[in-house]
Structures are given as C-alpha cells and as structure tokens.
C-alpha positions as CSV (number, residue, x, y, z in Angstrom):
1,X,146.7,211.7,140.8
2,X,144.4,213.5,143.8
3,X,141.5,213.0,145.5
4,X,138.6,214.5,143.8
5,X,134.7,213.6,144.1
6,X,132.5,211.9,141.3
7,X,130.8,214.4,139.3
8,X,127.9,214.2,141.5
9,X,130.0,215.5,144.0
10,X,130.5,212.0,146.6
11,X,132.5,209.3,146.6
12,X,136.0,211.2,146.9
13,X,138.9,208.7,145.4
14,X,142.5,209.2,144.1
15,X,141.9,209.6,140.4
16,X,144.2,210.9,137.5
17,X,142.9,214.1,136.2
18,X,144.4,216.2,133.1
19,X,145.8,220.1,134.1
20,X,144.8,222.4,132.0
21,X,145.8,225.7,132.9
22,X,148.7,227.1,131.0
23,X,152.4,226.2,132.8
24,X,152.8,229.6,133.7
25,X,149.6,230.1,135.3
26,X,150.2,227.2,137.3
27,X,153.0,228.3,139.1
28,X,151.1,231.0,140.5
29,X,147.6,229.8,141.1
30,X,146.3,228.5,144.4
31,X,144.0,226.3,142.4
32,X,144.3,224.5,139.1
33,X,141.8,223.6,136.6
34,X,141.5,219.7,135.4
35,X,139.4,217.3,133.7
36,X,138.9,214.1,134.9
37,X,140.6,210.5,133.3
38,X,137.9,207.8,133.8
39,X,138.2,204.1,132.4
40,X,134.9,203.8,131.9
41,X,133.5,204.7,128.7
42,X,131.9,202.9,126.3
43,X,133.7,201.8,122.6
44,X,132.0,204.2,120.5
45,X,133.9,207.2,122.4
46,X,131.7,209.9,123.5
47,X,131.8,213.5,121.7
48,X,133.3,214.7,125.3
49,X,135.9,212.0,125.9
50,X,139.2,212.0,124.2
51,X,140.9,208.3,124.2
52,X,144.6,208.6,126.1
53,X,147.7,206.9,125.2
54,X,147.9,203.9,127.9
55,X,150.4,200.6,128.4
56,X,149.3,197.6,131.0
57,X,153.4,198.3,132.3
58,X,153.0,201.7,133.1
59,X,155.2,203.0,130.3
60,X,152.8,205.3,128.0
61,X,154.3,208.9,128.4
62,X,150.4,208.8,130.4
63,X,151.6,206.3,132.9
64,X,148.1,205.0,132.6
65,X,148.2,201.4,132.7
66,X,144.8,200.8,131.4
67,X,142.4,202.3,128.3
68,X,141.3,205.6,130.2
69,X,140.0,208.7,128.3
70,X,140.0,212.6,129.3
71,X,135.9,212.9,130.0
72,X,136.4,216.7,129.0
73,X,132.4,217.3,130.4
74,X,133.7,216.6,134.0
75,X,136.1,219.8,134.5
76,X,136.6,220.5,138.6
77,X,139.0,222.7,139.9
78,X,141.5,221.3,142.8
79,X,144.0,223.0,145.1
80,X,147.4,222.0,144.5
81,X,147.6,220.7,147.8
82,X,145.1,217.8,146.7
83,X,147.7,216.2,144.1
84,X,149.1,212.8,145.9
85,X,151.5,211.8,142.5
86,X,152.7,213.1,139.1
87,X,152.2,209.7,136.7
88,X,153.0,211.2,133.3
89,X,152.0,213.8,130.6
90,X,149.4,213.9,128.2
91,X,151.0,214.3,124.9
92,X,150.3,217.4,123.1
93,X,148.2,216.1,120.1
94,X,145.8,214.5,122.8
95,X,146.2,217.5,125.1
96,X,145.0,219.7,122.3
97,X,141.7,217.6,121.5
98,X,141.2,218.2,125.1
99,X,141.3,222.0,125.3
100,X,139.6,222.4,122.2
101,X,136.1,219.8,123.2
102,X,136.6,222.5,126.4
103,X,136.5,224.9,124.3
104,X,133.6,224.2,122.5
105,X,131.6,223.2,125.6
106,X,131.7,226.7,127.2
C-alpha cells in the first residue's frame, strides 16, 4: 500500500499498487516502478487489467480482500519512502500477465 494520485494526477489515497522492477533493482533504486490495483472494473475485464487472486478474510497470498485487478495502463513510479504496508505478493502466473500487457503497451 502508498499513497499515490489517481491517474489524473489528484485525489492522493493509500492504494495497493503491484512492483515491478526486478528484486535486485529494487534494492538499489530510489524509486520503484508499479502499477496500480483498482476494484473497479467492469466484468468483461479490460485488455489492460489483469484479474488478482483476492479472499473477503484477507488470506489470498494478495491480501486483497475484495475482486481488484492490476490496471497495467496506469503505471507511476513512487519513492520507497511512499509505501505505508506490505499486504502480500502477486503470484507469479498473474505477475507475468502483468509485465507482459506492460510490455506490449510500450
């Protein structure tokens, strides 16, 4: 979780977000690159959202707690001093999908 802005750049809130930079980098780097988990989205899941692994208890390796997906078209860059909380991991099947709708959007 951190605070980040909406993709119009207001409304800063505490929001999960998905790291992407490799592990190693992340050590190193002053900022880190992310993509933002929303939980609103619409059934028919949209060619930039990748649907996350969520349970209403908390207990998804996520920690999300409600249906949420990885909106890989909002990707922001936050200092390491902006993460509040570490809720869980994406798994790597899902975290995959992600890099690679990254990928393809340049």
């Amino acid at each position: 979780m951190a605070r980040v802005c909406d993709p119009q750049g207001k409304n800063p809130k505490l929001r999960p977000l998905v790291l992407v930079d490799a592990t190693a980098e992340m050590e190193q780097a002053e900022s880190l690159a992310a993509v933002a988990i929303t939980s609103r989205f619409q059934l028919s899941i949209a060619h930039d959202e990748v649907l996350l692994p969520w349970h209403a208890q908390g207990i998804a390796r996520t920690g999300l707690t409600k249906p949420s997906v990885a909106k890989c078209g909002w990707q922001l860059r936050i200092s390491k001093s902006d993460i509040v909380e570490r809720k869980g991991f994406v798994p790597v099947p899902h975290l995959r999908r992600v890099l690679e709708i990254i990928s393809r959007l340049g």
